[in-house]
C-alpha angles and dihedrals in degrees: 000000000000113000091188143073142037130300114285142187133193139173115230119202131164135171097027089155089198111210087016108147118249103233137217103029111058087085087060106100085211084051119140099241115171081039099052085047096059099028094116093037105049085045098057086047081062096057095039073051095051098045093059090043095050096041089226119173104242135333122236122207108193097201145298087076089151123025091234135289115006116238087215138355101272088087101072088021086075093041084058091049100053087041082051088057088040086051090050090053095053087242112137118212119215101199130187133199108230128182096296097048101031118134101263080055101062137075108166134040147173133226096256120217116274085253091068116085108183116192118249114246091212093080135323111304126197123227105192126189110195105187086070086032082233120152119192111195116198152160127206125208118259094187132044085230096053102177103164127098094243090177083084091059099060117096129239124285115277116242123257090014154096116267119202125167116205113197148151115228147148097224118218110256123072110333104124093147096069120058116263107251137151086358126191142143132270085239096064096043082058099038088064109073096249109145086206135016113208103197127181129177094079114082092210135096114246135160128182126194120209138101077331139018121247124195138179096192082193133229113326092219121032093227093185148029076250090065107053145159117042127336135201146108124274129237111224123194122198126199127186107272099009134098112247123281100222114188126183129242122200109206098156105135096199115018130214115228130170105216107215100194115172111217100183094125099056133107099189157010094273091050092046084053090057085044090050092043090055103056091048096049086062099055079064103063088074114070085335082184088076120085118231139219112207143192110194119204121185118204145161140089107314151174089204082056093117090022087060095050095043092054099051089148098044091049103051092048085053087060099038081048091065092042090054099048088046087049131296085209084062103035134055122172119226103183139316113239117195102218084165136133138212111238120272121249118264117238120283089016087101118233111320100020117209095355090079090071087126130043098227095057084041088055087049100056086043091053092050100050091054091049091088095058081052104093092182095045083048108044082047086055089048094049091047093049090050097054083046092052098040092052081047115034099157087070083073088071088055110049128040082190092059088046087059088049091048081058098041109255089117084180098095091050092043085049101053096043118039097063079056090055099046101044091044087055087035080054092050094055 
């Protein structure tokens, strides 16, 4: 911990992906277009905005600042723009090259404003300001597939200084989802005498307090369904003597939810819409300023259950119905995913109830519940499900079920369709 030099404050971003595409809603026809298309952009412009605003020192990205190789220059000519308003202002920018703009990345490039410092990806550099008696120690990435533990490459702290590390890192300890580059543990980022660790590769927003203190801010822009809640950058202020005071900013400009709505108590579609309305009306209640982009997934235990899945359309212009009356400018629908079940038997009906009326529905559910003890008819069902998921990998994202199939345990998928397919031919008569 420094002992000595003045106050400080500083915002810390990281995986901002300018010009990246927002998926999962442009093949909407009630989309948000011109929106979709900006939405990083428009986003890092809040936190330039912010920073002026603020008077903060200086401003760290730790990485992902572009989402690869531009198709054309307008890309970094707006990051210019927005450092050219930064270097007005007297804010200086530390800026590091993570996975997605590392130099092998990277084809084209612009000469930056003297107020912007980028880390070298030969070995740590060391940007000082002395007037703050501040000193930000970095390491770009050369290559895309970074897979050294560059944080041992980084030098003790200076004396009589702060110390900040600025690096880009999948952290050992439960981040599967991120790639697994330039890994290396929370011990040895405190064991080195930083007084703050300004980390960027995992989208989430993480702190952790000790002899320093080591923060993910989290992705600037949720981009996917995958990406939700809020989004932003934090502020951290550092005294002489006291951990940093980290405070989150949320800067997102659409933001990605996943409404849960239980729909156990309806009886039918118009009751599953005021369940849906509801729910949505609730995700408002929080920075209700800010658009949303929602999936919306029904579940619970239902009588509509193979009503529900017959009716696809209906169902989903029932939902768009309710976005449109709360407010078509605050709401966009990403998809409607269908998480219900068919009521259980009651005791003494006999497995399936009344949907056995007929023999030849009561044969097929009979059929189906012996299919798992059938190791041909089930190995035949695997392989099926493999060259599927292999023609269409992104279904994975969507469907913890279809990522056990991919593995072989067919059970959650049986379980989830086959009550659908009997209730839709019980339905049928």
């Amino acid at each position: 911990m420094f002992r000595r030099g003045p106050h400080l404050r500083f915002i810390h971003t990281a995986d901002i992906h300018l010009d990246s595409p927002l998926r999962g809603l442009s093949a909407y026809q009630d989309a948000p277009a011109e929106q979709l298309r900006g939405a990083t952009r428009l986003a890092f412009s809040q936190l330039v905005n912010t920073a002026i605003a603020e008077r903060v020192d200086f401003i760290v990205i730790a990485g992902d600042l572009y989402d690869g190789d531009w198709p054309d220059f307008n890309t970094g000519l707006f990051f210019c723009a927005e450092m050219g308003r930064l270097q007005r202002a007297g804010i200086p920018a530390f800026v590091l090259f993570g996975n997605h703009d590392a130099q092998s990345q990277m084809t084209r490039a612009l000469r930056l404003p003297a107020n912007v410092h980028t880390f070298s990806a030969d070995g740590c550099q060391e940007h000082c300001i002395d007037r703050l008696k501040v000193c930000l120690h970095g390491r770009s990435f050369k290559q895309r597939e970074t897979t050294d533990n560059l944080a041992q490459t980084y030098p003790p702290p200076r004396r009589d200084h702060v110390n900040i590390g600025v690096l880009h890192t999948a952290m050992q300890g439960g981040y599967a989802e991120h790639a697994p580059y330039a890994p290396c543990t929370l011990e040895e980022l405190q064991a080195r005498g930083y007084d703050y660790w300004a980390l960027g590769h995992v989208h989430d927003f993480k702190l952790w307090a000790g002899p320093a203190t080591v923060c993910y801010p989290g992705n600037l822009q949720g981009r996917s369904i995958r990406e939700t809640g809020r989004r932003g950058a934090v502020m951290v202020t550092l005294q002489p003597g006291q951990p940093a005071q980290v405070e989150r900013l949320f800067i997102d400009v659409l933001r990605w939810e996943h409404a849960q709505v239980d729909i156990a108590g309806c009886a039918h579609l118009d009751a599953v819409g005021q369940a849906v309305q509801r729910e949505l009306l609730a995700l408002l209640d929080d920075d209700g300023h800010v658009p949303r982009a929602v999936r919306v997934t029904l579940q619970g235990e239902t009588p509509l259950h193979g009503e529900l899945f017959e009716r696809e359309p209906a169902l989903r212009a029932h939902v768009l119905a309710e976005i449109v009356a709360i407010g078509p400018q605050r709401l966009w629908l990403e998809k409607v995913n269908l998480a219900t079940r068919a009521p259980q038997p009651a005791a003494g009906q006999g497995a399936g109830g009344a949907l056995l009326a007929h023999d030849a529905l009561a044969e097929l559910q009979a059929l189906l519940a012996e299919a798992p003890a059938d190791a041909a008819l089930m190995q035949g069902l695997r392989d099926d499900f493999r060259q599927m998921l292999a023609k269409a990998p992104d279904l994975l994202a969507e469907s913890a079920a279809l990522r056990q199939a991919r593995d072989g345990d067919l059970g959650p998928v049986l379980d989830s369709v086959v009550p659908g397919l009997l209730a839709r031919l019980a339905a049928r008569g």
